[in-house]
Backbone and ligand atoms as CSV (ligand in chain L), in Angstrom:
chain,resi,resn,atom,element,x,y,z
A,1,UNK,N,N,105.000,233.394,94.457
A,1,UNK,CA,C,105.840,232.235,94.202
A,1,UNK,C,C,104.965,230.980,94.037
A,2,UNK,N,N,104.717,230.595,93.249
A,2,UNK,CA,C,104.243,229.065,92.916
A,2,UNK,C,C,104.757,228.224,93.517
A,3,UNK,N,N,103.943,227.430,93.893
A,3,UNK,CA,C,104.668,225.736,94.963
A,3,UNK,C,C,104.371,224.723,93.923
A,4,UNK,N,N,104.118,224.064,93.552
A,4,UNK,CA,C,103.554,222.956,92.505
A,4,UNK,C,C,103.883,221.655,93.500
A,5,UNK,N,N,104.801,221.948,93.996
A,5,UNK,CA,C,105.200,220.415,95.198
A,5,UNK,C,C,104.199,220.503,96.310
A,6,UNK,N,N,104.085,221.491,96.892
A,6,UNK,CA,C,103.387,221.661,98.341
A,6,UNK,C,C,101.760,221.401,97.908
A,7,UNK,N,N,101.507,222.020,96.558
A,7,UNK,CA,C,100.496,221.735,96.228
A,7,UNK,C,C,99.485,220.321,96.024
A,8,UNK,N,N,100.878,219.199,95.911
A,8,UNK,CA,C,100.474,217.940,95.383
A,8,UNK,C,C,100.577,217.436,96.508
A,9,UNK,N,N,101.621,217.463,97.411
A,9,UNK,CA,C,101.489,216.895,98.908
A,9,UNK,C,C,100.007,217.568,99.861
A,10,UNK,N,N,99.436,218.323,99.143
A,10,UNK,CA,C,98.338,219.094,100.475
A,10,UNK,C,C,97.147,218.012,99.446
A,11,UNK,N,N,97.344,217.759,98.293
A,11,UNK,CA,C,96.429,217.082,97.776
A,11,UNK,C,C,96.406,215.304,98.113
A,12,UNK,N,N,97.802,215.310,98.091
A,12,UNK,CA,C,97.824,213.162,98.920
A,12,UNK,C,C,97.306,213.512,100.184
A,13,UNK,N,N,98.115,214.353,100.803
A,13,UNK,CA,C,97.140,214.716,102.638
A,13,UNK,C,C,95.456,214.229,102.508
A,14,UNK,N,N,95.168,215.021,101.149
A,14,UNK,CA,C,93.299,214.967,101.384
A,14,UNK,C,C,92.902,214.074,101.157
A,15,UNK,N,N,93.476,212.928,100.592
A,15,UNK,CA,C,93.024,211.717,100.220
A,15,UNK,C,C,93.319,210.780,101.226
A,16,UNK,N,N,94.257,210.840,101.848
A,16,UNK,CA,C,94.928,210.134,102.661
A,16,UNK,C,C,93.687,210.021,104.447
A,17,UNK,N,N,92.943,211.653,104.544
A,17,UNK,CA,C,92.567,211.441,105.146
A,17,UNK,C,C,91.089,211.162,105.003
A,18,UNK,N,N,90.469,211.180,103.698
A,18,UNK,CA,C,89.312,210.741,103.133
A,18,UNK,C,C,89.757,209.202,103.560
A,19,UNK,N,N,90.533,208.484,103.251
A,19,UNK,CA,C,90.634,207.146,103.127
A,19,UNK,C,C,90.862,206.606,104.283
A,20,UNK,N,N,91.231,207.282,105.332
A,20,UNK,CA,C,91.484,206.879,106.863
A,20,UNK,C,C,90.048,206.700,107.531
A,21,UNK,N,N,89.281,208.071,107.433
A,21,UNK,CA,C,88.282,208.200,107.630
A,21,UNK,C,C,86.684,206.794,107.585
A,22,UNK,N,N,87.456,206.782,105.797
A,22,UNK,CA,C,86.049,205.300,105.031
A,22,UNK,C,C,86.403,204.014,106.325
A,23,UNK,N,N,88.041,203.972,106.275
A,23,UNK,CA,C,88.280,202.564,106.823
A,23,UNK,C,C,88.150,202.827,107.655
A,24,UNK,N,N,87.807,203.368,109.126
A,24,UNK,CA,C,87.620,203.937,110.212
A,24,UNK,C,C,85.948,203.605,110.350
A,25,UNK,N,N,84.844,203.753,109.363
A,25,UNK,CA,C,83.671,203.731,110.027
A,25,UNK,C,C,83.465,202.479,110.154
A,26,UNK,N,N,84.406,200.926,109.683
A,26,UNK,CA,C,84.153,199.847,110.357
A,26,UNK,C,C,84.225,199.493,111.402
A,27,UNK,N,N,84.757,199.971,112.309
A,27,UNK,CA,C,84.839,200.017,113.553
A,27,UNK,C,C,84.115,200.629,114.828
A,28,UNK,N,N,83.188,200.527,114.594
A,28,UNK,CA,C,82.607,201.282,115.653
A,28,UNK,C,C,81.927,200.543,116.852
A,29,UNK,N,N,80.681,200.318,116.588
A,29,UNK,CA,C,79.682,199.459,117.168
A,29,UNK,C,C,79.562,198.222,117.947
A,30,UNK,N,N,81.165,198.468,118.795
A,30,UNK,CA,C,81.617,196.821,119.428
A,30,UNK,C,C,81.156,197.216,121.042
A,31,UNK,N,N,80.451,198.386,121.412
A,31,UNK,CA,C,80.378,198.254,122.786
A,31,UNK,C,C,79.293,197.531,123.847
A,32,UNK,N,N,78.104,197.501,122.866
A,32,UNK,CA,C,77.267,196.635,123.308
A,32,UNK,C,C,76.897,195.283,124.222
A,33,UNK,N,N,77.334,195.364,125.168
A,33,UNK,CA,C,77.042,193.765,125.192
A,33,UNK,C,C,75.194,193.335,125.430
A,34,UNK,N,N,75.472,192.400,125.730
A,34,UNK,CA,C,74.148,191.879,126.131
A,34,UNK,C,C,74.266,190.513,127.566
A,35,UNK,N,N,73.731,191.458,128.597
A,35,UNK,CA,C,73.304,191.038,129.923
A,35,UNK,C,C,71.805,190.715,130.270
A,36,UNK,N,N,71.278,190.848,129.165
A,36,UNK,CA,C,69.942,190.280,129.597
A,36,UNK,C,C,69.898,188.817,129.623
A,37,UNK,N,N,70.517,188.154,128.694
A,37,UNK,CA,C,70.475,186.589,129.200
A,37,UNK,C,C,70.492,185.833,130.748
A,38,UNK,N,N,71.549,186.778,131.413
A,38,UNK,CA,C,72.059,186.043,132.767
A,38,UNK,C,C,71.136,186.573,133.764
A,39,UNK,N,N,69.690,187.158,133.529
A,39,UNK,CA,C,68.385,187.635,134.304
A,39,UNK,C,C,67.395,186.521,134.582
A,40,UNK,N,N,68.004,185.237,134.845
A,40,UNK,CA,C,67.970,184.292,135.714
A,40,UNK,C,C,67.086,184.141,136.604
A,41,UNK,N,N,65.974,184.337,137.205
A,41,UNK,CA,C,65.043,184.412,138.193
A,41,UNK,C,C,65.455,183.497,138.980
A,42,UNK,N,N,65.476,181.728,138.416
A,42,UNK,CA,C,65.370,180.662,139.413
A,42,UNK,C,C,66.433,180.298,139.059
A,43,UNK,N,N,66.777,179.995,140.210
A,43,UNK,CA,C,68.638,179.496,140.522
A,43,UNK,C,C,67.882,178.363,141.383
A,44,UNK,N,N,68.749,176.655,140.445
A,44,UNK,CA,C,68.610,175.550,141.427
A,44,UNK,C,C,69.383,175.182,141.484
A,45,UNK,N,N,70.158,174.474,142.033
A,45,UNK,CA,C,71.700,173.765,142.418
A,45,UNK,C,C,72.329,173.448,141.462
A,46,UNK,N,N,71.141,172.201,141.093
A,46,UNK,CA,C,71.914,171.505,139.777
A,46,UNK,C,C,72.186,172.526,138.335
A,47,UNK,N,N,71.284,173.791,138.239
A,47,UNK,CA,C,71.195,173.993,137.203
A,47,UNK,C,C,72.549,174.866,136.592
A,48,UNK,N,N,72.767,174.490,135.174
A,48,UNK,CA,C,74.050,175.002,134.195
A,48,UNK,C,C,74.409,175.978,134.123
A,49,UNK,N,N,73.316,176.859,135.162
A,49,UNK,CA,C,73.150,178.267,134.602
A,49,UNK,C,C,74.172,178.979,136.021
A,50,UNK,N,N,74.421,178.382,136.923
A,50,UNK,CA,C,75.125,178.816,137.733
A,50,UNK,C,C,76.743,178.644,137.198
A,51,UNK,N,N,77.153,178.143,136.192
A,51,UNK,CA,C,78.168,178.207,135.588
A,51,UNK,C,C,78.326,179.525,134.777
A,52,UNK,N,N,79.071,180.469,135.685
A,52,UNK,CA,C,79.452,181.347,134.838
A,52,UNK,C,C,80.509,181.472,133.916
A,53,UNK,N,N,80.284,182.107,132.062
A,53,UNK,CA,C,80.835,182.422,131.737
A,53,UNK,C,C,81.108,183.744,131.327
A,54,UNK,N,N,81.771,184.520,130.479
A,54,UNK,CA,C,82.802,186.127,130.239
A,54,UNK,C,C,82.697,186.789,131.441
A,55,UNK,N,N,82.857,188.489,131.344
A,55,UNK,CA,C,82.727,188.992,132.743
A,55,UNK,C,C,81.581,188.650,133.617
A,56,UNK,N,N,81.840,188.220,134.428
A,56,UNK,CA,C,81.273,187.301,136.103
A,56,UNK,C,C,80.346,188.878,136.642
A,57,UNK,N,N,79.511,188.926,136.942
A,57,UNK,CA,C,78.890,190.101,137.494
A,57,UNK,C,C,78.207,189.663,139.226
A,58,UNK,N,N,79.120,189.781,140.087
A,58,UNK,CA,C,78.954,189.253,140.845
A,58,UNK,C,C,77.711,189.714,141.702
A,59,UNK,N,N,77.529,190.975,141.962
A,59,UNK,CA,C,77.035,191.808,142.682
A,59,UNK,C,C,74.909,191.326,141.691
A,60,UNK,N,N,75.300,191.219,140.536
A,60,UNK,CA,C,73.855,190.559,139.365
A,60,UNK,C,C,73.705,188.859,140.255
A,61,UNK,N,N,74.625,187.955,140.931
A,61,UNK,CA,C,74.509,186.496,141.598
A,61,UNK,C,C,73.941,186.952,142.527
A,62,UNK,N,N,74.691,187.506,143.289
A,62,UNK,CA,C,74.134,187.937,144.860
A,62,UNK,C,C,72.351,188.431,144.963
A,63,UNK,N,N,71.603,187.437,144.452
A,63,UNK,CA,C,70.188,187.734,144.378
A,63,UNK,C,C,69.552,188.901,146.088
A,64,UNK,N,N,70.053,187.817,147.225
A,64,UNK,CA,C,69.572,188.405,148.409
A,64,UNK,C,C,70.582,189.456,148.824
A,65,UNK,N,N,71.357,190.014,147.913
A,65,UNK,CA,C,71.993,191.291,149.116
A,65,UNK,C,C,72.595,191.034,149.922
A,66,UNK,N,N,72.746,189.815,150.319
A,66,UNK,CA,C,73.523,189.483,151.906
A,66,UNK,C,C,75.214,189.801,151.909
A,67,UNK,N,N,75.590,189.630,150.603
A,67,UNK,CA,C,77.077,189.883,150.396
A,67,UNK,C,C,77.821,188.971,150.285
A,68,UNK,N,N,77.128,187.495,150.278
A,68,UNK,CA,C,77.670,186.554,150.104
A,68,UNK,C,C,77.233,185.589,149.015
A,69,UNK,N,N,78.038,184.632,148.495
A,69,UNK,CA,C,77.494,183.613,147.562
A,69,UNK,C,C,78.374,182.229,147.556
A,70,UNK,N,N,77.905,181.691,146.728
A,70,UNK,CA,C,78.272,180.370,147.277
A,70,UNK,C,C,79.626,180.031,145.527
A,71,UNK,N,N,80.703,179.569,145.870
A,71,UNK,CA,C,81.287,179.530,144.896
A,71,UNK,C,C,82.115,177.975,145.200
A,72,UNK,N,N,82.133,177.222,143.922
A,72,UNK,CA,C,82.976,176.120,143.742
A,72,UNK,C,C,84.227,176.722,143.699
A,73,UNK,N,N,85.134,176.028,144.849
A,73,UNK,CA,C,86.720,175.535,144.678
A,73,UNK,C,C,87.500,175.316,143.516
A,74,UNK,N,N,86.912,173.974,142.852
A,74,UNK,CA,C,87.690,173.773,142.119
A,74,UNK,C,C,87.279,175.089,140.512
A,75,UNK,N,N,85.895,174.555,140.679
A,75,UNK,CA,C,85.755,175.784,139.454
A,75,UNK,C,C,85.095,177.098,139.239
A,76,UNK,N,N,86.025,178.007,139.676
A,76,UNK,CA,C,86.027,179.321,140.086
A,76,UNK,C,C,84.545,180.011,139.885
A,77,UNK,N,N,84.607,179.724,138.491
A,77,UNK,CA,C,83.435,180.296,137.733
A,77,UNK,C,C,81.936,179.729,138.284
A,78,UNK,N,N,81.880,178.549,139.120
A,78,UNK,CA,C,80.539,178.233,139.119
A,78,UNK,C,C,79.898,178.723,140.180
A,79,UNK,N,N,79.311,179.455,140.500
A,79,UNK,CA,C,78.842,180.840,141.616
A,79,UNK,C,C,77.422,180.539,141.929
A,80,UNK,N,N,77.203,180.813,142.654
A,80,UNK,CA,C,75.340,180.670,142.946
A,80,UNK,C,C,74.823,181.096,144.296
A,81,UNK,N,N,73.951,181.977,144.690
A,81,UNK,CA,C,73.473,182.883,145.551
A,81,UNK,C,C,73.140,181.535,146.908
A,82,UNK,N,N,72.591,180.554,146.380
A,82,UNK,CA,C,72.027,179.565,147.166
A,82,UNK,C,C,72.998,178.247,147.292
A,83,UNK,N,N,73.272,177.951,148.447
A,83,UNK,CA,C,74.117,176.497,148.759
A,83,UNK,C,C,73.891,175.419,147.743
A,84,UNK,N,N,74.184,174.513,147.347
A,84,UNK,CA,C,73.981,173.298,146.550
A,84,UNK,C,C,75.743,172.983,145.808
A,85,UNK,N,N,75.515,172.266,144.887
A,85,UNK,CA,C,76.996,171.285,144.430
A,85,UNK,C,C,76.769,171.771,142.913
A,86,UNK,N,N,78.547,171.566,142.714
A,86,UNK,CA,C,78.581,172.065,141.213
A,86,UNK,C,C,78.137,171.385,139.949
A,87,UNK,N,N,77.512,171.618,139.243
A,87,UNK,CA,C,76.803,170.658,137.952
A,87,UNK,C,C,78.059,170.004,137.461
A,88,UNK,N,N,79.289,170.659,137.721
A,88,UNK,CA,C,80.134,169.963,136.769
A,88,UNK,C,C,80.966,168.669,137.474
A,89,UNK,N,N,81.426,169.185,138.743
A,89,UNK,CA,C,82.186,168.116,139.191
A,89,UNK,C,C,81.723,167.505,140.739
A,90,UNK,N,N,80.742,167.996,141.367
A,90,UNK,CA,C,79.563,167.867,142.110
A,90,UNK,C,C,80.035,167.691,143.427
A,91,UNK,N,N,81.002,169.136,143.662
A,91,UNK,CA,C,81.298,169.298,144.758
A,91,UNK,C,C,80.964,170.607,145.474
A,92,UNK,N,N,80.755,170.255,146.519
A,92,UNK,CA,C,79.760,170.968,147.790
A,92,UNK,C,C,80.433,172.632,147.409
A,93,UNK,N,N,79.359,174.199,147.044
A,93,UNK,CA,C,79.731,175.047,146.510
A,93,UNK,C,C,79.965,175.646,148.202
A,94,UNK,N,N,81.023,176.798,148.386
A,94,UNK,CA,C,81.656,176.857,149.412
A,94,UNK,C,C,80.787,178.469,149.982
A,95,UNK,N,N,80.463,179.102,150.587
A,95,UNK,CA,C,80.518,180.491,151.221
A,95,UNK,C,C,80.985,181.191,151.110
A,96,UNK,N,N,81.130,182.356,150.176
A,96,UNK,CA,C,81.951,183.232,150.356
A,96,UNK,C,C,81.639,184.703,150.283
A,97,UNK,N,N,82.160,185.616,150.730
A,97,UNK,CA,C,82.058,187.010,150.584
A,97,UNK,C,C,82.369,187.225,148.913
A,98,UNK,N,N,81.168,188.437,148.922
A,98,UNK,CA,C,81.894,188.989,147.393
A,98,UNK,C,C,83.660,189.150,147.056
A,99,UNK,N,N,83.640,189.943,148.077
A,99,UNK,CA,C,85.275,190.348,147.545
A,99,UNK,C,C,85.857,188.942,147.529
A,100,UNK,N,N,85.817,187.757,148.309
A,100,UNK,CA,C,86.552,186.392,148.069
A,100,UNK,C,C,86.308,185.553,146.726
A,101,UNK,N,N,85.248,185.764,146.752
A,101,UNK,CA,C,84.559,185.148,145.331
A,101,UNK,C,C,85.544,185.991,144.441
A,102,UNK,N,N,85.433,187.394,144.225
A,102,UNK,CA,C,85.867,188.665,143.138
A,102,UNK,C,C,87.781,187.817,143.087
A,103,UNK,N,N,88.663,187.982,144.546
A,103,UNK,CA,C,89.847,187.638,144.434
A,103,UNK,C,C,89.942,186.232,144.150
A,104,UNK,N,N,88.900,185.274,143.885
A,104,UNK,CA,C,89.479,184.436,143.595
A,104,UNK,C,C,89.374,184.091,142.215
A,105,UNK,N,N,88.193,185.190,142.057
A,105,UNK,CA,C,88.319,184.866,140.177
A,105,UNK,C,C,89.509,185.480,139.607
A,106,UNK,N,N,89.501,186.660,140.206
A,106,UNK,CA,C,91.020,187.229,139.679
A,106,UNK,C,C,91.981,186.142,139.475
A,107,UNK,N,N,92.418,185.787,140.633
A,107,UNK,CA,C,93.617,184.889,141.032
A,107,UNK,C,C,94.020,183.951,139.686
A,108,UNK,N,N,92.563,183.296,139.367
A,108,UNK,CA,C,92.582,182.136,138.523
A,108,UNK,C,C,92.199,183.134,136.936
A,109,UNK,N,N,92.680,183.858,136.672
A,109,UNK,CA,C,92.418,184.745,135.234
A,109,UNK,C,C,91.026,184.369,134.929
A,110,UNK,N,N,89.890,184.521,135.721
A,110,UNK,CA,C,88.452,184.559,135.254
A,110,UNK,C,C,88.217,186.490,134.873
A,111,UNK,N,N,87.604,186.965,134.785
A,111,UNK,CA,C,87.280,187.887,134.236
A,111,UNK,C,C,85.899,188.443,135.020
A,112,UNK,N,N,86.140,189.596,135.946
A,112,UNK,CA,C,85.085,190.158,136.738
A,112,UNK,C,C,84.661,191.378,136.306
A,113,UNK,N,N,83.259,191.378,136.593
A,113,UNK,CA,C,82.799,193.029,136.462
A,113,UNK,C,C,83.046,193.618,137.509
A,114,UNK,N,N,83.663,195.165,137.025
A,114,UNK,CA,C,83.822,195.975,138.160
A,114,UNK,C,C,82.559,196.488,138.869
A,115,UNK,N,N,82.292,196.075,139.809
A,115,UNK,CA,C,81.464,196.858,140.596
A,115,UNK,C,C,81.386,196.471,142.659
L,1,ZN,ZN,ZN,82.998,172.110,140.051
């Protein structure tokens, strides 16, 4: 029995998935990031660099291991292993445990690395 229909639909199928396929290999290559920037050696009070921005890697601040770091109140994001005041609004950075630091970035929709 001849199909001549089934035949032409198995033939759009092959194109259909040739063409899914092409537009498909633009997408790939977004997983990368790059964390070598925030490899920071010297952390000083004043400096900009304790202003964190995208995912916050808290456990990468915590230079000494102790489990604690020092985080501004008002602005969540500005974190720093060592006591001193925030570059931005130059208020005294507070003590805190990782996990307090972690819930309070949550709280305020900052963006943490899991770890
Ligand atoms: Zn501040």
């Amino acid at each position: 029995m001849k199909n001549g229909v089934n035949n032409y639909l198995h033939k759009a199928y092959v194109v259909c998935v040739i063409l899914l396929s092409v537009a498909c290999v633009g997408c790939g290559n977004d997983q990368k990031g790059h964390d070598q920037s925030e490899m920071n050696k010297r952390i000083t009070t004043t400096d900009e660099s304790i202003v964190r921005t995208g995912a916050i890697d808290l456990q990468m601040i915590d230079l000494n291991k102790d489990g604690k770091v020092y985080q501004d109140p008002m602005d969540w994001n500005v974190i720093s292993d060592v006591a001193g005041k925030c570059p931005l609004c130059k208020m005294e950075l507070q003590e805190v445990t990782l996990q307090e630091a972690k819930d309070n970035l949550i709280e305020n929709d900052f963006e943490v690395k899991n770890n």
